[in-house]
C-alpha positions in Angstrom: 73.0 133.6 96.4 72.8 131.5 99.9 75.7 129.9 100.5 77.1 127.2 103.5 79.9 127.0 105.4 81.0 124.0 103.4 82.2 126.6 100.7 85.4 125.2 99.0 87.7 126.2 95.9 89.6 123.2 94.7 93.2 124.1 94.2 96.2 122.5 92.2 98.5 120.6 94.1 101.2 123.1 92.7 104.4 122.3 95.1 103.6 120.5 97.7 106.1 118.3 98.7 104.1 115.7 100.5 102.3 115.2 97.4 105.2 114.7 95.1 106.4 111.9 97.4 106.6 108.7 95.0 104.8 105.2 96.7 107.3 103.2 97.8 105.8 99.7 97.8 105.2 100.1 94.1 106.7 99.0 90.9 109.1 101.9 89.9 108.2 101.9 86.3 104.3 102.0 87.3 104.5 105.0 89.8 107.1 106.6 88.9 106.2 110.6 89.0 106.8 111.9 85.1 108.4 115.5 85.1 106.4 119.0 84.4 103.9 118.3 81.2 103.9 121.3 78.8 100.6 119.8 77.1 98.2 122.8 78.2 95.1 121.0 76.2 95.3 117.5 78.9 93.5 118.5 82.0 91.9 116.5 85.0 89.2 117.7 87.4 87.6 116.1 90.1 84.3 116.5 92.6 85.0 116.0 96.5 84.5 112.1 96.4 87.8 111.8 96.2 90.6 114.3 95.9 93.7 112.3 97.1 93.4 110.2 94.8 93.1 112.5 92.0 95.7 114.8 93.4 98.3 111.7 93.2 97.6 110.8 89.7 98.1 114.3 88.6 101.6 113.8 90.0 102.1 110.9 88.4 101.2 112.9 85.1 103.6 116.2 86.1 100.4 118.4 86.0 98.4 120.5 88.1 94.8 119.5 88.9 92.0 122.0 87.5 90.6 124.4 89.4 87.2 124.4 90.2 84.8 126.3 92.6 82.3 124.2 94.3 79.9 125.3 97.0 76.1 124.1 98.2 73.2 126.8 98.6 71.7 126.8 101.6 68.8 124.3 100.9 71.9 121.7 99.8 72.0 122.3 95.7 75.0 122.1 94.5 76.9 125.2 92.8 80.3 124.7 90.6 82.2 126.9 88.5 84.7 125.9 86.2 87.6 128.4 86.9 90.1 128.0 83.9 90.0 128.1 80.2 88.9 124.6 79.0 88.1 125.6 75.7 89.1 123.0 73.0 91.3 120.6 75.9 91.0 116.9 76.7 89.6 117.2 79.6 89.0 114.3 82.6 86.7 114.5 85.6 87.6 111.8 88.5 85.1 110.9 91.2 84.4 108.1 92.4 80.1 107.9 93.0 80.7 106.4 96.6 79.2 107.5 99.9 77.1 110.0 99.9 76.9 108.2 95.8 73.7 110.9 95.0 75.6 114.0 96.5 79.1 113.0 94.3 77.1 111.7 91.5 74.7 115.1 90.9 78.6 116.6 91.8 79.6 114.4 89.1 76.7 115.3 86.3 77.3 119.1 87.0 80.7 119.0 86.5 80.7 117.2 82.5 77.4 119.9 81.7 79.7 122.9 82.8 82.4 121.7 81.1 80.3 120.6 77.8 78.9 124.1 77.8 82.6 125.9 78.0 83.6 124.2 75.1 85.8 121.3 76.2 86.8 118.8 73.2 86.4 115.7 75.1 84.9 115.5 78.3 86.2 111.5 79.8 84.3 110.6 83.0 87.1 108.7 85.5 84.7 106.6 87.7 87.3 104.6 90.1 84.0 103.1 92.0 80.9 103.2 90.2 77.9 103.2 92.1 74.0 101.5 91.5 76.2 98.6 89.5 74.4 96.4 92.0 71.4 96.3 90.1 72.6 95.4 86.9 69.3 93.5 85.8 65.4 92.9 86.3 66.1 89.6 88.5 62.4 90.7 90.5 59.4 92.4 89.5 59.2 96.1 89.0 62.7 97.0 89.9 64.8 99.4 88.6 68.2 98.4 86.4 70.2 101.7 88.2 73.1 100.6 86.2 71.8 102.0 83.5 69.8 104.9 84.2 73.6 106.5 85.5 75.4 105.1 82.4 72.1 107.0 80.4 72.5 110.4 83.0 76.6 110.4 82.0 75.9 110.6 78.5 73.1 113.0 78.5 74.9 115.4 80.6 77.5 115.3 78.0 80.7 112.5 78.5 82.3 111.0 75.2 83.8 108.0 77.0 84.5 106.4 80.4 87.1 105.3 82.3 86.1 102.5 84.7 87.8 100.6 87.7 86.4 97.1 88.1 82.4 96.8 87.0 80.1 95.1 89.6 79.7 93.3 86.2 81.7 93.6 83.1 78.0 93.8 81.1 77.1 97.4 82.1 80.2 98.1 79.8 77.3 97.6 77.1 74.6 99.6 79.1 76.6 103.3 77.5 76.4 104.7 74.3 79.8 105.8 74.6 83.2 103.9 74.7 84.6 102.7 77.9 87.4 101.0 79.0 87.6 99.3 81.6 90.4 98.6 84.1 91.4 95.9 86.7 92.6 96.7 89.5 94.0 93.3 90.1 97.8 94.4 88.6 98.0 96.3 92.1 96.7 93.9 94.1 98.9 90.4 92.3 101.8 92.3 93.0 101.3 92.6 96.7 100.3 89.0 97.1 103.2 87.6 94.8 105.6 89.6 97.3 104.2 88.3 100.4 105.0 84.6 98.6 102.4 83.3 100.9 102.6 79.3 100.9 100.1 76.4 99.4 98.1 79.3 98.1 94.2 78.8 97.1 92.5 81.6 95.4 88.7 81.6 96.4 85.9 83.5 94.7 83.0 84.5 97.9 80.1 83.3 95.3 79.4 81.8 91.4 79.4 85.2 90.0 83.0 86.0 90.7 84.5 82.7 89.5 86.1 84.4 85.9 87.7 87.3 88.4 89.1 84.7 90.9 90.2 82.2 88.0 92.4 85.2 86.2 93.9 85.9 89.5 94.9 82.2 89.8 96.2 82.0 86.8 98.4 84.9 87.1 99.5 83.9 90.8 100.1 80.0 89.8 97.5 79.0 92.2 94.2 76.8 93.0 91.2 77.4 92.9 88.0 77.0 95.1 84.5 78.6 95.2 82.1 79.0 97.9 78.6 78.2 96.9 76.3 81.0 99.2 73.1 81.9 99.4 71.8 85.5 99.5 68.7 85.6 102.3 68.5 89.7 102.0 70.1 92.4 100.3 72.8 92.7 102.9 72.9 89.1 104.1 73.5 85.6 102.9 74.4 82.3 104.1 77.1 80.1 103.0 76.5 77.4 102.1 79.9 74.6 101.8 83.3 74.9 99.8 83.7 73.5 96.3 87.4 72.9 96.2 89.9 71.2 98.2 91.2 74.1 101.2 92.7 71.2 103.8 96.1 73.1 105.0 95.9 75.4 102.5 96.1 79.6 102.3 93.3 81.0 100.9 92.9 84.1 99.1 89.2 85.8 98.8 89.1 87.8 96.0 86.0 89.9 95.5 85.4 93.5 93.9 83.3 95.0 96.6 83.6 94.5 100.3 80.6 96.2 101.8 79.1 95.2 105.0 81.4 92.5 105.2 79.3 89.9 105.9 80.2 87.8 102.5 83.6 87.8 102.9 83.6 86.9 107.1 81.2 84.2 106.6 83.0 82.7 103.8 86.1 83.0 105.5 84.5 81.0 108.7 83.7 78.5 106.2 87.4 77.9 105.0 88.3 77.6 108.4 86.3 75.2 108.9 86.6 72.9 105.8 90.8 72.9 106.9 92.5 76.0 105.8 96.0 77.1 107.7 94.8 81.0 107.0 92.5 83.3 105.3 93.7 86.7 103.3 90.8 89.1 101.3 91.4 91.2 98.9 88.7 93.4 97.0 89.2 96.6 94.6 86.3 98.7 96.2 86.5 99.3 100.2 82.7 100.5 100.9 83.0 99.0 104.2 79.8 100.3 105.5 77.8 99.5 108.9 79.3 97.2 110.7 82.0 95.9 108.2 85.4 97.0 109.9 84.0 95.9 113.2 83.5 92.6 111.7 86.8 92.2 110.3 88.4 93.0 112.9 87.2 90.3 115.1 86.6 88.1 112.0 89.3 84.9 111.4 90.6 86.5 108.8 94.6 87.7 108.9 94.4 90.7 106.4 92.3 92.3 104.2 93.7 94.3 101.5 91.7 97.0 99.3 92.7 99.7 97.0 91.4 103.5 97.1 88.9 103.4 94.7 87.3 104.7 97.4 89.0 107.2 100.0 89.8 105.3 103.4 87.8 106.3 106.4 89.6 106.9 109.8 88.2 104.1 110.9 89.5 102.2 108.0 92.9 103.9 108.7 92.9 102.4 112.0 92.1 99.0 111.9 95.5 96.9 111.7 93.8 94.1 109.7 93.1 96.6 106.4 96.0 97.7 104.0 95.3 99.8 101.6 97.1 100.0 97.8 96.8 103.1 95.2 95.8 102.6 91.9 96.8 106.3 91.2 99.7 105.1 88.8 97.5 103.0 87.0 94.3 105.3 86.8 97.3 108.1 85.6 98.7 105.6 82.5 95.4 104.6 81.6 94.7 108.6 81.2 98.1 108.9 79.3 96.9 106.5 77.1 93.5 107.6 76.1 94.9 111.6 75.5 97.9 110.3 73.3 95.3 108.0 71.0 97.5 104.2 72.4 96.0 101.5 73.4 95.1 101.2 77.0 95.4 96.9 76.9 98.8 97.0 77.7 97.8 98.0 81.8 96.7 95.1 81.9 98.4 91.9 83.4 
C-alpha cells in the first residue's frame, strides 16, 4: 500500500499545557474548560481541515480527541482508520469543508462511513463552514444546486444529524433528511462589538439577502440599520450600487457570513465613506479570504475586520493588523454538550 510523505496519526491533545490555556477575551461562563469527563460513550473526531479548533473544544469538554490514522496513497486517495473502540458511542466528526473543500469533504465522507461500519450509535457531522452553500438554488439554466447534493452525500454516507455554523442560507437546513441545528456565530461576535462601545453605531447588511442577519444584530446591539443595494456583475464581482439608510457621522458595522475575495465588503465600505460615515468595522463568521482579499483589506478604508475560526487562519491572515480573529470553540463545545445529554440547544443562542 503506496503511501506519501504527508502520513499523519491524529493524536489526543492529552496534557498539553498550551492547549488547556482558557481564552481570555471570553465570557467565563462560555469558555470556561470543564474538568476530566468520565463519559467513555461521547467522543469527537476530526479530518485535517481544522484541528485547532477541534482540539480546543475538546478542552472545553475535558476530553481527549479520537484517534484516528489518516494518510493519502500515492495517486492522492485518501486512507483513514479509526483507531479506538467506537462501538455503541455518540460519536462527532468536526471539519469544516473549506479550502481544499473536495480534499476535507471526501476526508469528511470517509470518516462517518468508517465510523457507521464500526458500529457507532450516532454518528453527528460538526460542519463549522459548510461548503457549495453558494448555490443554494436553480437561479440560471442547467446549474447544479451543490447545496444539496453534500447535504444528500452526508446522509448517504451515514450521519444522523448535523451541526452547523451559519448557513449561506438558513433554507439548506431543509435540503437534509436528517435533523440539524443550526448555530450563530453572532453571540461571539455581539460581545466583542458591545465591548469596544463603539459610538453612533449603524449596523449595515453588504446586500438584500443579509438584511434578517444584520437586523438581529441590531437589535441585540441597540443600533440602526442601513443596507447597501449592490449589484453582482460575476461570480466574484459586483458593483454597489448607493446606501439605503441614513450613515452621515455615523459608525458602521458590516455584518456578513462569508468574506471571500473581499470585494463585497471593500466596495461597500467605499460607499459608506462616501455617503458620510466617521468609520467602517466588518465582521463575518466564515474568513475564506481567498485571492486577493487580505491584500484588499489591508489597503481598504476599513479600520478592522473581525472573523471567527470557522475556518483556520492563514499566516497571512495572522499577519495582517486589520483581521482579529474570535473562537467559537466554547460555543461549538456547549452545542455538543447539548445534543449528547438530549437538552435543548436554543439556549446558545442570544
Amino acid at each position: 500500500m503506496a503511501t506519501t510523505a504527508t502520513d499523519k496519526v491524529q493524536q489526543p491533545h492529552g496534557d498539553d499545557k498550551k492547549g488547556q490555556q482558557s481564552q481570555p477575551d471570553a465570557k467565563a461562563a462560555q469558555h470556561k474548560p470543564q474538568r476530566q469527563r468520565q463519559d467513555d460513550k461521547l467522543k469527537i473526531f476530526c479530518g485535517t481541515a481544522n484541528e485547532p479548533l477541534t482540539e480546543e473544544i475538546c478542552q472545553f469538554l475535558g476530553i481527549q480527541r479520537g484517534q484516528a490514522h489518516m494518510t493519502r496513497f500515492s495517486d492522492g486517495e485518501v486512507y483513514l482508520q479509526i483507531l479506538e473502540n467506537v462501538r455503541g458511542a455518540d460519536v462527532f466528526v468536526v471539519q469544516p469543508t473549506c479550502y481544499p473543500v473536495d480534499q476535507h469533504l471526501m476526508e469528511l465522507l470517509l470518516m462517518i462511513d468508517a465510523l457507521k461500519r464500526a458500529s457507532a450509535r450516532r454518528i453527528t457531522t460538526v460542519i463549522p463552514y459548510f461548503g457549495y452553500a453558494r448555490q443554494d438554488r436553480k437561479d440560471k439554466p442547467r446549474v447544479a444546486i451543490s447545496a444539496k447534493l453534500v447535504a444528500d452525500l452526508l446522509t448517504t454516507a451515514g450521519a444522523h444529524r448535523a451541526l452547523v455554523v451559519d448557513l449561506h442560507a438558513p433554507q439548506i437546513q431543509g435540503y437534509f433528511n436528517i435533523p440539524v441545528d443550526h448555530l450563530f456565530a453572532s453571540p461571539v461576535l455581539v460581545d466583542y462589538f458591545r465591548k469596544m462601545a463603539l459610538p453612533n453605531l449603524t449596523v449595515v447588511s453588504p446586500d438584500a439577502g443579509g438584511v434578517e442577519r444584520a437586523r438581529f444584530v441590531a437589535k441585540k446591539m441597540d443600533a440602526a440599520l442601513a443596507i447597501v443595494d449592490k449589484r453582482r456583475t460575476d461570480m466574484n464581482t459586483t458593483e454597489v450600487m448607493n446606501v439605503i439608510g441614513d450613515v452621515q457621522g455615523r459608525t458602521c458595522l458590516i455584518i456578513d457570513d462569508i468574506i471571500d475575495t473581499a470585494g463585497t465588503t471593500v466596495k461597500t465600505a467605499d460607499a459608506l465613506k462616501e455617503a458620510g460615515a466617521v468609520a467602517v468595522y466588518a465582521c463575518a463568521s466564515h474568513a475564506v479570504l481567498s485571492g486577493p482579499a487580505i491584500e484588499r483589506i489591508s489597503k481598504s478604508v476599513i479600520e478592522q475586520v473581525v472573523v471567527t475560526n470557522t475556518i483556520p487562519a492563514s499566516a497571512a491572515t495572522k499577519g495582517e493588523p486589520k483581521i482579529k480573529v474570535l473562537s467559537i470553540a466554547g460555543l461549538v463545545a456547549r452545542a455538543i454538550q447539548s445534543i449528547h445529554e438530549e437538552t435543548s440547544v436554543s439556549t446558545l443562542f442570544l
